[in-house]
N, C-alpha and C positions, 0 to 999 in steps of 0.2 A: 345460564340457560341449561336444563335438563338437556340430557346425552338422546331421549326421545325428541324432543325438538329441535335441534340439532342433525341429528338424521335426515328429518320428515323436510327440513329445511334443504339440505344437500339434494335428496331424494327432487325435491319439487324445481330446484335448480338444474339437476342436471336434465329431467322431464324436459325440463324449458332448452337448453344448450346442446343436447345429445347430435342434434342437427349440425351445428357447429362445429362440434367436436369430430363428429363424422367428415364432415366436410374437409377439414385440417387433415386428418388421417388420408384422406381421397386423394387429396392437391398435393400432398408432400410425397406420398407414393410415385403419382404423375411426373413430379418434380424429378423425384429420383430417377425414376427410369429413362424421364428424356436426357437426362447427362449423362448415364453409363451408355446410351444409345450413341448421341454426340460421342461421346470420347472414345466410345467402339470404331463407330466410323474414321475417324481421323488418324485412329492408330494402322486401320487396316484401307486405308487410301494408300493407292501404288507408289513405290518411288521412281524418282524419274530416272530413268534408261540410264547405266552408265556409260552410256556411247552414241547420244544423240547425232544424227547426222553421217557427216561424212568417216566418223571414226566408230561408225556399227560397220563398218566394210570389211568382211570377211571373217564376222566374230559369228559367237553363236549364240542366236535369237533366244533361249531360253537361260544362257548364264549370265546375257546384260539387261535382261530385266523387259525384254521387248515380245516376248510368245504371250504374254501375258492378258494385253489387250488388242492383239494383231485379229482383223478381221482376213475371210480368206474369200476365193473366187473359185470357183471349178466346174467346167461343164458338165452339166445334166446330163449327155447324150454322148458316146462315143470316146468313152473315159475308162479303157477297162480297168487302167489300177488307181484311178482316183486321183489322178494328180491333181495338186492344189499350187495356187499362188497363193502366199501370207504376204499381210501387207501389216506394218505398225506405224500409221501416224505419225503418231509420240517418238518413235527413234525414225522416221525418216529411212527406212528399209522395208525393202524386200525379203522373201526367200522361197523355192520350191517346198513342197510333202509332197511325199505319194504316199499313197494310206492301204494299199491293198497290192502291195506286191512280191516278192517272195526274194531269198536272200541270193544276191550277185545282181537283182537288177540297180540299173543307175539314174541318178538322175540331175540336173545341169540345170541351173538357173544365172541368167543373166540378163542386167537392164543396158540398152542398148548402150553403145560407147564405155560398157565396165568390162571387166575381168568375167571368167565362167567362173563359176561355184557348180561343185560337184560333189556327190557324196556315193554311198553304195549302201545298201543293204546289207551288212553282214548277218542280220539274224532276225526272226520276227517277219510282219508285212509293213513295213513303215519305216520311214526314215523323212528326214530333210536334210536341206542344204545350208551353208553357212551363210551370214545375208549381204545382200550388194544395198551398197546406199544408192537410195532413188536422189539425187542431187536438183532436181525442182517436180516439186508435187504436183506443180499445175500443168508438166508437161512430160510426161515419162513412158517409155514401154519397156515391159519384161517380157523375156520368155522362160520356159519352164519344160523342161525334154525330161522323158522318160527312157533310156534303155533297156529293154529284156536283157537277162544273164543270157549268155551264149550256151550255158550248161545242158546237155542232154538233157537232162532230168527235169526240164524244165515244164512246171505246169502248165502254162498256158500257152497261147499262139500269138498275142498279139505282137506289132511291131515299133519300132519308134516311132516316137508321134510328139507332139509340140501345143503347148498352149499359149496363148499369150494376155497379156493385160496391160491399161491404158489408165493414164488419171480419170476416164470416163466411167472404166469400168465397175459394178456397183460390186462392193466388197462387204459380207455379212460377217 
């Protein structure tokens, strides 16, 4: 067969398959990507707390793996330095933050019948506390205290003040 007919042959086949081959090129791309997606995901799924339970009791929530996916609670109204309750499911803990306070103030977190956790601000407007294990989820209360620095210099006025939270309470 002439090299001209042979061509015109190729030429009129792939006219006819170019869809096809398109199509293969499309799906295999798709293909690809939803596995590197999959094996993205799976790599970067949380690991589990290494201190679920009652042995998160007085550790700290961001080095056993629990600040990670803790939701928190905090009043809207009458909150000057923001205190917060965290809560993490998954490790079965508590802990205070206060997010807007100034270095020397304190602050105390405790679920009833535990230990206090307390911590201070040395530097910055933020800190937390270390966490108390909530020992049944479907029945627990925390509280969460703020102390002002006693320091002259002190920026603002407010006073000690207290929050608290319940398994009812809705934690975002």
């Amino acid at each position: 067969m002439p090299v001209g007919e042979r061509l015109r042959q190729a030429g009129t086949w792939l006219s006819r398959n170019s869809g096809n081959a398109l199509i293969v090129v499309v799906v295999g791309a798709v293909a690809t990507g939803a596995v590197t997606l999959a094996t993205t995901k799976l790599t970067q799924e949380e690991k589990p707390p290494t201190c679920p339970g009652q042995a998160c009791d007085g550790r700290n929530p961001e080095d056993e793996g629990c600040g990670s996916d803790a939701a928190g609670w905090k009043p809207a109204t009458g909150n000057p330095v923001e205190l917060e309750v965290r809560y993490s499911v998954r490790c079965g803990a508590a802990w205070g933050r206060i997010n807007k306070g100034e270095p020397g103030d304190r602050l105390t977190a405790r679920a009833v019948g535990g230990p206090v956790r307390e911590a201070t601000i040395n530097y910055g407007d933020d800190q937390f506390t270390r966490m108390v294990a909530i020992a049944d989820p479907k029945d627990f209360r925390i509280e969460v205290c703020a102390l002002p620095t006693s320091k002259p210099d002190r920026k603002t006025t407010w006073e000690r003040y207290c929050i608290h939270a319940t398994e009812t309470t809705v934690f975002r």
